[in-house]
N, C-alpha and C positions, 0 to 999 in steps of 0.2 A: 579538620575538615567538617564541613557542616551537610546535612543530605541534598542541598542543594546546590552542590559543587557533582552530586553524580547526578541526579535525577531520577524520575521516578523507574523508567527501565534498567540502571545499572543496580539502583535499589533492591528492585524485584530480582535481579542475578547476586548479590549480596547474599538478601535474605534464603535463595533457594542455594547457595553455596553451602551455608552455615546447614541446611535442613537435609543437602548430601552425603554432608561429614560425616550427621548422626545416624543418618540409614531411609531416611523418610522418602527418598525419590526409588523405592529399591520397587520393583514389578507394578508401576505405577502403569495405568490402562493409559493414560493423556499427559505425558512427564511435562513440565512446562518447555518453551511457553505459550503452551494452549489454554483458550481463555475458560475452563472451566476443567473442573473433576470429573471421573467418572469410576464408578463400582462396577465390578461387574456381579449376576448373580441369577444364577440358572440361564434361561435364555434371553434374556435381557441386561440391560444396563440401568443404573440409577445415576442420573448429571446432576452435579451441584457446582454451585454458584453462589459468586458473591459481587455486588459491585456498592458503591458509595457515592451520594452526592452531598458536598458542602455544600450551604447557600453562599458563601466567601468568593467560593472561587467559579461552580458552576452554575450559576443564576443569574445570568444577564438582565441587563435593565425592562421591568417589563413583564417580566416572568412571574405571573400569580401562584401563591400555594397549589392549586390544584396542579398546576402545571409540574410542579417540582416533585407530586406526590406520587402523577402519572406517569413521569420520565423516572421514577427510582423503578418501576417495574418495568418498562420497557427497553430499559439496559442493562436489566438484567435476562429480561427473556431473548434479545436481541441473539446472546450468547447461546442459547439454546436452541433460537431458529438454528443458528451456523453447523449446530450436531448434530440437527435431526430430530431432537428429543421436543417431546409435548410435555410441558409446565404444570404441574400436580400441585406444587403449596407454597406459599410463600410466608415466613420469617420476618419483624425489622425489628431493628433496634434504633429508637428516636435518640439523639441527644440534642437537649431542650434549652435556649437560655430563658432564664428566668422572666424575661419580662416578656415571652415573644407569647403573641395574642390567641385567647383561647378559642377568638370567630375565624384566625390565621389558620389555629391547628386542624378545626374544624375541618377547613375547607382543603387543608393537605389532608387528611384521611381521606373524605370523599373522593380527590382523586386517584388516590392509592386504591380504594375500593372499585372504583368503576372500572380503572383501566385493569384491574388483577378479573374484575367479572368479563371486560371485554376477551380476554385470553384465557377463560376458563380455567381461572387460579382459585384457588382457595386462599384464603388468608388466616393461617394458626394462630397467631400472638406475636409475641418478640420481648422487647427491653426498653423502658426508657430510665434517662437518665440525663442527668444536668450538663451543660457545656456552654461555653462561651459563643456558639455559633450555629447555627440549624445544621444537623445531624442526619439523612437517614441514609442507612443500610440496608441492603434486603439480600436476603439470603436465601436460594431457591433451587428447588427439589425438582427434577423432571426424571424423564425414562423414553425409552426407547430398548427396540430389537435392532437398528441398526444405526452404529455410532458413525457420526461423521467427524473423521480428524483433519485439524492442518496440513498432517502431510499425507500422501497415497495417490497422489497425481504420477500421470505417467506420461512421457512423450506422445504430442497429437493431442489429446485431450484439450479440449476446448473450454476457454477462458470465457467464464459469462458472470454478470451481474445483474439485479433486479430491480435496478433503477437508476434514473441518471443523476448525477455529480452538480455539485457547486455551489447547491441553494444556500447551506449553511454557512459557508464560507463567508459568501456575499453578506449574510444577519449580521453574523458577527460584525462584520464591516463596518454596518448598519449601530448594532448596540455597543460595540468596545469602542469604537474609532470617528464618532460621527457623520459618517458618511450618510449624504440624501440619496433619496430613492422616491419617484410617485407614492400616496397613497396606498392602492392597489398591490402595486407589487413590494412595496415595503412588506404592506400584511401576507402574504404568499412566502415572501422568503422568512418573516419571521416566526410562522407556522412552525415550518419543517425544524426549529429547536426548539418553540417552545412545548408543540405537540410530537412527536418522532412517533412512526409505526414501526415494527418487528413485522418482518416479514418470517411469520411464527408458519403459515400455514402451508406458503410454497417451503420453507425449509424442511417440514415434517413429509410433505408428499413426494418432492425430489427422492428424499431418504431414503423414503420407503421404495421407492420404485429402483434401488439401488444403481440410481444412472449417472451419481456424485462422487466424484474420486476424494476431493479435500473442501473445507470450505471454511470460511471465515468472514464476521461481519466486518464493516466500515467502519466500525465508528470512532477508530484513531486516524479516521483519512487516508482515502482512495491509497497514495503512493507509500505509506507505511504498510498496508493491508497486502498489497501485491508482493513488496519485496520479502514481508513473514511467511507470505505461503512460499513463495521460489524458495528461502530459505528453506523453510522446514519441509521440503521437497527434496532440495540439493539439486534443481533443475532451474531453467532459464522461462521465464514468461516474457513471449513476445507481443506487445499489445500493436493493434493497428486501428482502435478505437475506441476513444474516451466520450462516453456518452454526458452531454450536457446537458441541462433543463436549460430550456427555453427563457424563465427568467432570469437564470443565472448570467445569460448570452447578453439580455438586456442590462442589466444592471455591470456588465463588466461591459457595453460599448458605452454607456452613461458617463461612467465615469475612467474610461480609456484603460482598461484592466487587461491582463492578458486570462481570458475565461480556460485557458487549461490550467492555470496556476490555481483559479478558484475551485478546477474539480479535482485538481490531485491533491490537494495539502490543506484543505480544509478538515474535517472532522466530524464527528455526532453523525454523521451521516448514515442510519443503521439501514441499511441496502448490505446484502449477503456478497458475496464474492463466492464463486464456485470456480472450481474444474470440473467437467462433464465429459463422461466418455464418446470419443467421437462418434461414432456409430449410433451411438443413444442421444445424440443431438434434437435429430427432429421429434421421438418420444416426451423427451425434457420438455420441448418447446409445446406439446398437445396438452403436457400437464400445466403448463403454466397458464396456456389458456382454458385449463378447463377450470380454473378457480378462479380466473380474471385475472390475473397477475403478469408482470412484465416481466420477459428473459430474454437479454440482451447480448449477443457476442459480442466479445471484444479483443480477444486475441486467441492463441494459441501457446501449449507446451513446448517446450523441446530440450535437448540436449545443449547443458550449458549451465549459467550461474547469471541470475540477476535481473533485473523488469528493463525491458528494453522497447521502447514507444518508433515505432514505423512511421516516417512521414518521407512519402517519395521514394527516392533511393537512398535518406540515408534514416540510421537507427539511433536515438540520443536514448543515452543512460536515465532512469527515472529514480532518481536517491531517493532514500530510505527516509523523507522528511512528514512531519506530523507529530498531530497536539501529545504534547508529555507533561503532566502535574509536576510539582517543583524543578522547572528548571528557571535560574535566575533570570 
């Protein structure tokens, strides 16, 4: 067998099986598979984090260094919006191939730097080293007093997200598939990958204001996201609405697409996924307008197993589908 007969999520059960045997998941604060670590120590928590991008596999056509420099921090803090935690320093490790251009490199630091000053990261050092292929890693350091996990949802608690569905889906379409699009809305939809925001600031105020039961970003796509929280719940999320961007709506009548397919199983999409205690609904909602930010209901908790989409009287299953690194 080869690793791409399992892919990259039975991988990660693999590898945390072998790391069970020897003791390592033992009084663990965040056991997998939550997308990050966490220490605890005195009254606080310390979150760490890792994420990775090749240019091989995640670099669509198009996508300048800076681009690539500012999307390795941004999915990495994206993980940290989802727990609450505020982003204190950041780590990489380059691997370089030899011939790749040093006004190329240039212009990847710069965006590493800007977008780590846009989220008030430091940036300490790291590694480089040689490879056949653009390399980076970041590795990052947050903290918080109140930790936000995957699971801790409870019956009733309201289903919200920070932004609507599908843009990405549609680019991809766009750069993998060659699919047209206007001018105009080509560059709209190819923004939201090649620049993606962390919704860093609603996830650190929600936190704090402790009105968040569980919460998780997007960026494995809308209907892989839902069904890891129901899971690491052990409860049933009933959605009654999927929020769409307005270009995404266009560009799937354009070219005769069904636009909920584009917002649940697309991907990169870093918009937070929450549960919110019902009662602390309309609070949630005063905070999000107090930073300018968007919080959107879209279903509800309840007793049960599974994501289950509301249209009319009847209820269709939402499977477990979304972007996975090596799968043939």
């Amino acid at each position: 067998m080869r690793v791409s007969d399992l892919g990259e999520r039975k991988i990660i059960d693999l590898i945390w099986s072998i790391m069970e045997r020897d003791g390592h998941l033992l009084n663990q604060i965040m056991p997998p598979p939550d997308d990050a670590s966490a220490i605890a120590m005195d009254d606080k928590y310390f979150i760490l984090k890792t994420d990775m991008f090749v240019k091989m596999t995640d670099a669509p056509k198009g996508m300048k260094p800076e681009h690539m420099g500012s999307k390795v921090v941004t999915m990495n803090v994206s993980d940290l919006a989802a727990k609450g935690a505020r982003p204190i320093a950041l780590m990489l490790s380059l691997g370089l191939p030899k011939r790749y251009s040093i006004k190329d490199l240039e212009r990847l630091i710069a965006g590493i730097s800007r977008k780590a000053k846009d989220y008030g990261i430091k940036v300490l050092g790291g590694d480089v080293g040689e490879a056949k292929d653009l390399i980076i890693c970041g590795f990052l350091l947050g903290i918080t007093k109140r930790l936000i996990k995957r699971s801790g949802a409870s019956p009733g608690d309201v289903i919200a997200t920070t932004g609507s569905f599908g843009d990405t889906a549609a680019a991809y379409k766009i750069l993998l598939e060659g699919y047209k699009a206007p001018r105009k809305l080509r560059k709209a939809l190819c923004e939201k990958v090649y620049n993606p925001i962390a919704r860093l600031d609603l996830g650190i105020a929600l936190a704090e204001s402790g009105v968040v039961t569980s919460s998780m970003d997007s960026s494995d796509g809308l209907a892989f996201t839902l069904n890891e929280l129901s899971k690491s719940n052990n409860l049933c999320f009933k959605i009654f609405d999927i929020p769409i961007s307005n270009e995404a709506m266009e560009f799937a009548h354009l070219h005769s697409l069904n636009p909920m397919d584009l917002a649940l199983y697309g991907g990169e999409e870093y918009e937070l996924i929450l549960t919110i205690k019902r009662d602390e609904w309309n609070r949630a909602m005063e905070i999000a307008k107090g930073i300018g930010c968007n919080l959107i209901k879209i279903g509800e908790v309840e007793a049960g197993r599974g994501v289950v989409l509301i249209k009319g009287n009847r209820e269709i299953v939402i499977p477990s589908k979304g972007w996975e690194h090596l799968k043939p």
